[in-house]
N, C-alpha and C positions, 0 to 999 in steps of 0.2 A: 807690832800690833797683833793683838790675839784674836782671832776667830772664833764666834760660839761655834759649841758643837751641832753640826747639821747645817749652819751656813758656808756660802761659798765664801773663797776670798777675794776680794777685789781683784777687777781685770780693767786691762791699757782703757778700755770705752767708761769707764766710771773713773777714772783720771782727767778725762778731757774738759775739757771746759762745755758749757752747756751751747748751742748754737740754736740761731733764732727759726723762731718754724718754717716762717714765710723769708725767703729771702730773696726778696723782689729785687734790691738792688744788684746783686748776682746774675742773675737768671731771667732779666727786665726783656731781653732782645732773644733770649733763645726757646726755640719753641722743640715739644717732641719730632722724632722723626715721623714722615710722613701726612706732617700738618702743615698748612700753608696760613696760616692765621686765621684768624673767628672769633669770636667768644662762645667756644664749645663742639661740642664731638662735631664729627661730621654725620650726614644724616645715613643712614642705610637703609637706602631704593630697595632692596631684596624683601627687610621685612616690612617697609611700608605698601610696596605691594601685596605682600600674603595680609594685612592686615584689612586693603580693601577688598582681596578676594574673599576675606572673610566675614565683612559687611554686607559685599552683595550675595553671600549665599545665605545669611541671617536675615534678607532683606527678600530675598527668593523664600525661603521658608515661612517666614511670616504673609505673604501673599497668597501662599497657597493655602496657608489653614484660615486664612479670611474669604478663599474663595470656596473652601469648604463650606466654613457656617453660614455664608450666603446663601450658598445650593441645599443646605439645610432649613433654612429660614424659609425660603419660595417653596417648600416640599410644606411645610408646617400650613404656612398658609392656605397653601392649595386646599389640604387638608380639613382645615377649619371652613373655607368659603366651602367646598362640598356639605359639610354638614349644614351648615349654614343655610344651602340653598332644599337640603332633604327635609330640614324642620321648619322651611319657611311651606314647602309643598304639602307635608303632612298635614301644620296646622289651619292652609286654608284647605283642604280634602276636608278636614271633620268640622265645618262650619258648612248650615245647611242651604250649600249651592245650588239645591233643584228651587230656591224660594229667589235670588235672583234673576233681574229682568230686567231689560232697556227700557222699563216706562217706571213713570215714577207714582208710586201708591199716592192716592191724598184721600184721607179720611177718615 
């Protein structure tokens, strides 16, 4: 059998016969080393712990920038009630308060 030029030539693994992918009936009872049965990895404590410690410092963080814009929020307010209470004093100042009186005008 002739080889084109630039191809390999057949080797023992392209001789054999094809084998099945799954070969459950094989392989039905035998499990890797250092597995005791499951259906699936075993779980790893190490990173599910850094993944809570990673929630609650995302969970820290987002509390303090809501306790920011709160402390921001009551500052704004304050803010606004002061003016609020300078435009309420100004506009009764310039209405003419030497003209009321506890009796009541008739006529």
């Amino acid at each position: 059998m002739s080889v084109p030029q630039g191809a390999e030539p057949p080797s023992e693994r392209d001789s054999e016969s094809p084998r099945p992918i799954r070969a459950e009936a094989e392989n039905r009872d035998v499990l890797p080393p250092g597995k005791a049965g499951g259906s699936g990895p075993e779980p790893d404590l190490t990173s599910a712990g850094k993944v809570v410690d990673a929630l609650k410092a995302s969970a820290d963080q987002e509390f303090n920038i809501a306790e920011r814009v709160s402390a921001k929020s009551r500052q704004a307010f304050a803010l606004a009630a002061g003016f609020f209470i300078v435009g309420q004093t100004v506009a009764f100042g310039s209405f003419e308060a030497t003209k009321l009186s506890n009796t009541r005008n008739i006529g």
